[in-house]
N, C-alpha and C positions, 0 to 999 in steps of 0.2 A: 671245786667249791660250788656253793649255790647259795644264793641269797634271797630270803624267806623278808618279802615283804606285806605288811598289815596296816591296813585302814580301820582307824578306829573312831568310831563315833565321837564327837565333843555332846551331843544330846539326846537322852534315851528318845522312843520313838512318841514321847506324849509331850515333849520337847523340854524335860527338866534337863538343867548341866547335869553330865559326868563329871560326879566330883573328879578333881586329880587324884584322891590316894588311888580311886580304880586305875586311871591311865598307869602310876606310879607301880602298880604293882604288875602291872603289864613289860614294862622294860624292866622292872629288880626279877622275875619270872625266866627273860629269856635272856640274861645275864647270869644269875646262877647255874640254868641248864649247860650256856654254851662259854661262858665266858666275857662275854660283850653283847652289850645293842646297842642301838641307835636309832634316835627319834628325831625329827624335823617336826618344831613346834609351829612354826606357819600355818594357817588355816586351809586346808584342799575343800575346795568345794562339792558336792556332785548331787544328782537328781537322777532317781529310779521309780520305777513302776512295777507296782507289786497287783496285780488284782486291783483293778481300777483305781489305786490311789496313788497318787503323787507324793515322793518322798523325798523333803532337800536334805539333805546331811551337811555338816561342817566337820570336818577328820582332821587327823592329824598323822602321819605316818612313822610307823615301825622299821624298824629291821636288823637283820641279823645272817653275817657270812660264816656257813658252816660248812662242814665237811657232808660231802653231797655223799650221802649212807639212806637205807630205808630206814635206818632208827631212827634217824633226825627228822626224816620226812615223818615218820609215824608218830614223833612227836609235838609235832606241828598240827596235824589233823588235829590229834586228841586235844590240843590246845584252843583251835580255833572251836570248838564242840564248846570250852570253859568260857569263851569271849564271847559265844551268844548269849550264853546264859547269863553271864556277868552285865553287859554291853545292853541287856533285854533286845536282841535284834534277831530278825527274821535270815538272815545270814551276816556276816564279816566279810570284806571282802580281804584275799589273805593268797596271795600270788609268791609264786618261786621260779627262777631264773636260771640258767648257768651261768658264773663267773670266772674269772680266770685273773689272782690277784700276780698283780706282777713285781 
């Protein structure tokens, strides 16, 4: 198994809220594909530097335990490609793991 986690923006980059239906449609997205997700609504913090500018973010985190296949990882990419576009971000940040559920 491997578990595909995603940080996703609470404010596009000119600081308007992400409505919820966008977040909303992010977990029903990788719940129809896989079966389940899971979101931790807490606020994560973080700060990056893109070409001289300083960028704080407020996220909220994704995720989802699939079966560790190159399909699933191929559709993950393809995903994270929709969630900049959706998200208006310069990347997602969108990390996968091995698990091992017991």
């Amino acid at each position: 198994m491997r578990r595909y986690e995603i940080l996703l923006p609470l404010r596009f980059n000119d600081g308007i809220a992400v409505p919820d239906e966008i977040i909303g449609e992010v977990i029903v997205a990788i719940r129809e594909q896989f079966g389940a997700a899971s979101f931790e609504p807490q606020n994560i913090r973080g700060v990056w530097q893109h070409e001289g500018t300083v960028y704080r973010d407020d996220l909220v985190r994704v995720f989802a335990d699939v079966a560790d296949t190159q399909e699933n990882r191929t559709w993950f990419r393809v995903f994270k490609e929709r969630l900049k576009r959706d998200f208006q971000q310069l990347d997602i940040w969108l990390i996968s793991h091995p698990i091992e559920v017991l």
